[in-house]
Structures are given as structure tokens and as C-alpha cells.
C-alpha positions as CSV (number, residue, x, y, z in Angstrom):
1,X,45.8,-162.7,-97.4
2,X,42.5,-161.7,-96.3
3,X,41.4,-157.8,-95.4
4,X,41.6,-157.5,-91.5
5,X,39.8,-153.8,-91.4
6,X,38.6,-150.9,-93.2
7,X,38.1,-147.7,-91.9
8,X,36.8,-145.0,-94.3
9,X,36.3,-141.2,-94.0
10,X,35.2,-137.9,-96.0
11,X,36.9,-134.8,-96.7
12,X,34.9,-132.0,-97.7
13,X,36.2,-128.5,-98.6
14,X,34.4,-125.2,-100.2
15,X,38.0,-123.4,-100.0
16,X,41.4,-124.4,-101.1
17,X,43.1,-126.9,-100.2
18,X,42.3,-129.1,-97.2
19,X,44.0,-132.7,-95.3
20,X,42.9,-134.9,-93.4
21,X,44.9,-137.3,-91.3
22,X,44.2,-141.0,-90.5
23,X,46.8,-142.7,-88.1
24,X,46.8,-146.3,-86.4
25,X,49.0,-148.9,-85.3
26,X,51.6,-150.0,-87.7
27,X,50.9,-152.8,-89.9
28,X,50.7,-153.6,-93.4
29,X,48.0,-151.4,-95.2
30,X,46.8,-149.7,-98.1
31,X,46.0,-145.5,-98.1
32,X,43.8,-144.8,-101.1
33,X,41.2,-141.5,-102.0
34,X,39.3,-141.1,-105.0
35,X,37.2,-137.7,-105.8
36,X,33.8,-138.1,-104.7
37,X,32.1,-135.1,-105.8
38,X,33.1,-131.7,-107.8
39,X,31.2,-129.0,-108.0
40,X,32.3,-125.4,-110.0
41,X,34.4,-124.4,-113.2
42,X,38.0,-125.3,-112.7
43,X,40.8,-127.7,-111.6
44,X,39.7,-129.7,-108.8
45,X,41.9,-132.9,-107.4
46,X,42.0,-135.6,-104.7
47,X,45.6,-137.5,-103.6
48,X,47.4,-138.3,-100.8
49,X,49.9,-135.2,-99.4
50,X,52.0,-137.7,-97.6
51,X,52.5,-140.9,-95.2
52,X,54.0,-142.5,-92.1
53,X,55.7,-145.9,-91.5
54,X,56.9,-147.1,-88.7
55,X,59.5,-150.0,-89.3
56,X,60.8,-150.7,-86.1
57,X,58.0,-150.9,-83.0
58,X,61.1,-148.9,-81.0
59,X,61.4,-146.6,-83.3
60,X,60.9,-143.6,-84.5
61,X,58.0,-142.8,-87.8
62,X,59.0,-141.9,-90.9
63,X,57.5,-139.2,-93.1
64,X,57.1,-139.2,-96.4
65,X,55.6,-135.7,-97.4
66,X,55.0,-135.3,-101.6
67,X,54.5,-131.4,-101.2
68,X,51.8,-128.2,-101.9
69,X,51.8,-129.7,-105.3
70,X,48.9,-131.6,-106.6
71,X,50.6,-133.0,-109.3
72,X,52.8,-134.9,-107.2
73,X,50.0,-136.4,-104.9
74,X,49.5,-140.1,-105.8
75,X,46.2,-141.7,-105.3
76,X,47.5,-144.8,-103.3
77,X,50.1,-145.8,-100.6
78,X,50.7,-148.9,-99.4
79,X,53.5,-150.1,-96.7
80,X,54.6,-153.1,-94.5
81,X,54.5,-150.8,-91.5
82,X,52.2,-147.9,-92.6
83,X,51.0,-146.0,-89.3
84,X,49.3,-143.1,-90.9
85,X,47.9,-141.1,-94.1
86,X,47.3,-137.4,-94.8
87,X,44.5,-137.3,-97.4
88,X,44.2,-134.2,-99.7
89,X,41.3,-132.3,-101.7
90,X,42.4,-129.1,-103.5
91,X,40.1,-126.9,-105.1
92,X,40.3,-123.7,-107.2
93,X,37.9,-120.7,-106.2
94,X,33.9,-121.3,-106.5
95,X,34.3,-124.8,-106.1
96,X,33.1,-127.2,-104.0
97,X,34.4,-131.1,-103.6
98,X,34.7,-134.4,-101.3
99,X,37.3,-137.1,-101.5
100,X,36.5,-140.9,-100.3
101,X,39.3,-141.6,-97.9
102,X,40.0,-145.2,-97.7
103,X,42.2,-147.3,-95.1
104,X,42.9,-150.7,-96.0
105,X,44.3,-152.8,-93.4
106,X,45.5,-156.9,-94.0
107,X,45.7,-159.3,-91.4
């Protein structure tokens, strides 16, 4: 099954913790992040802080949400009917970081 689409996008942050949300149509896809850059002394992680599906075209979405805590945040999500992913990038203080943000979407 070939790769329809991919949409990509950066999340930068100098404070905390920061999200960013992709959303499209419902279809079979893949949410991923990796760490792009770190700079600073200190914990510093990427993940994914939730997801949406959307089962039924009629229906309502529903939200998976993994929580504040990093540890919990997985690095990939993939669904028959995902509709949307909120990216993550938490930082301690002093530190600087991005996080790829990937969308993979299948025909």
C-alpha cells in the first residue's frame, strides 16, 4: 500500500513544554516526531500528547490524550481513521529544542 501524502511540520520551544496540532480528514495514517535539535543541560523530550480518530464519518472524534507526563508520550500513532495529532516538545529551564513532526498518510 503505497504513501498517498506527507505533510511535515516543526515545533520549536525556548520554554517548557509546547504542542502542536495537525488535523485532516480521517483516514488511515501514521503520527510520528523525533527530537530535532537540543540545546542546554537537562532533560529535554519529543512525543506525541495525544490523538483523534474518527471511526464513523457521522460521528463523533475520539480523543485519546496520554497526559502532562512525558514519560507516557509515545513517539508514534497510527489509526484506520486518524483525523488528527497533538505533537509535544518539553524542555527543562535554559534549554532550547525542535521536534520533526511527521504525518504519514496511505492511500
Amino acid at each position: 500500500m503505497p504513501i498517498a501524502n506527507m505533510t511535515w511540520n516543526i515545533l520549536w520551544s525556548s520554554t517548557g513544554t509546547r504542542t502542536l496540532e495537525m488535523n485532516f480528514g480521517a483516514q488511515k495514517a501514521v503520527g510520528q516526531v523525533t527530537l530535532g535539535q537540543a540545546d542546554g543541560s537537562g532533560l529535554c523530550n519529543s512525543g506525541i500528547r495525544g490523538f483523534r480518530t474518527r471511526p464513523s464519518s457521522t460521528g463523533a472524534e475520539q480523543v485519546t490524550d496520554f497526559g502532562d507526563n512525558f514519560y507516557n508520550w509515545p513517539n508514534t500513532v497510527f489509526d484506520e481513521h486518524l483525523s488528527g495529532v497533538t505533537f509535544a516538545l518539553a524542555l527543562g529551564s535554559g534549554q532550547e529544542g525542535t521536534a520533526v513532526c511527521n504525518i504519514f498518510q496511505w492511500s
